[in-house]
N, C-alpha and C positions, 0 to 999 in steps of 0.2 A: 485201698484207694478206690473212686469209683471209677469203672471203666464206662467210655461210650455207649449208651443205650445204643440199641437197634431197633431202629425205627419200624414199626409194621409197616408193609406194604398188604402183605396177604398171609395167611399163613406156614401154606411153603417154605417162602421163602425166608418169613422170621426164623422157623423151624428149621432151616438150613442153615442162618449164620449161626445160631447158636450152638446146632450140633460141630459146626467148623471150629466157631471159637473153643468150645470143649475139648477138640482134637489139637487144635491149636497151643492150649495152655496145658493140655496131658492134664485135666482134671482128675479126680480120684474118688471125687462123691460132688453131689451137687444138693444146695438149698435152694427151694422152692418157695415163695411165699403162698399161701393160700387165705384167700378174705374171711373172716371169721365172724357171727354173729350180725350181720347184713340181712338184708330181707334176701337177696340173690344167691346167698349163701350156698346152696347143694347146687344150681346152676353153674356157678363158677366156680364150684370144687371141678366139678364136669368137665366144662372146659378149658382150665388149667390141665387137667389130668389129659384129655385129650391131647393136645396141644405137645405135652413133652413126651405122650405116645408117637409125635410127628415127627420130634427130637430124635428118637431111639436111642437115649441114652442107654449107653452099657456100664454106668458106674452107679453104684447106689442113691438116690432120690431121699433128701428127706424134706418133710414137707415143715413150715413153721407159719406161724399165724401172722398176717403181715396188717391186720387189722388198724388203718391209720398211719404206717410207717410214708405215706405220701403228706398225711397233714405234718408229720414232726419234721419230716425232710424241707418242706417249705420253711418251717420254724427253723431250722437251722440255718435256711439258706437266707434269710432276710438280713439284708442289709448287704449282702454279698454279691449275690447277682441278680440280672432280673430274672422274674419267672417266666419264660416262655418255651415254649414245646418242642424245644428241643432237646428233651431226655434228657438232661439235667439233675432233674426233679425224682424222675423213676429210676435216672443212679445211684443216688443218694439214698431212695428209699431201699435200692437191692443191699446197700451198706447198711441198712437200720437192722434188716431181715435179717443178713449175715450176724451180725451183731448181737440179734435175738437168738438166733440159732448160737452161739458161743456159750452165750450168759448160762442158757440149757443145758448147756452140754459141756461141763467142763474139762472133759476128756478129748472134747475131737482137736 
């Protein structure tokens, strides 16, 4: 199910709820999406990777291509709710990512 986005404010402090939420749900590994085939492409490998360097995650990272999982999430969500910014939209897409990450991986 999707949970609450966290809204950026700064990076900090995304970087703190997430490592809370982590601590919080006793995760075990974590999926990452990364954009794939984009012109910004190695930028935002960059920055993503940075970003969950802010995290400190101590459980395994696996990265999966999240290329579009924000347009199929809108497609799923029509007709359901409206689209507006509030995270919503990027929960949904964190379930597509998950999602993809499974289909891979039929073992995890």
């Amino acid at each position: 199910m999707p949970q609450n986005a966290i809204i950026r404010q700064n990076r900090n402090q995304a970087a703190m709820q997430v490592r809370q939420l982590l601590d919080e749900w006793n995760v075990e590994k974590v999926v990452v999406g990364l954009p794939k085939g984009g012109i910004d492409e190695d930028a935002m490998e960059r920055r993503i990777k940075h970003f969950m360097g802010l995290v400190d995650c101590k459980v395994p990272l696996f990265y999966v291509d999240e290329y579009g999982s924000s347009i199929e999430a809108k497609e799923r969500m029509k007709g359901i709710t409206k689209q507006r910014k509030d995270g919503k939209v990027d929960s949904l897409a964190a379930v597509i990512i998950l999602e993809r990450y499974f289909s891979q991986n039929k073992d995890a």
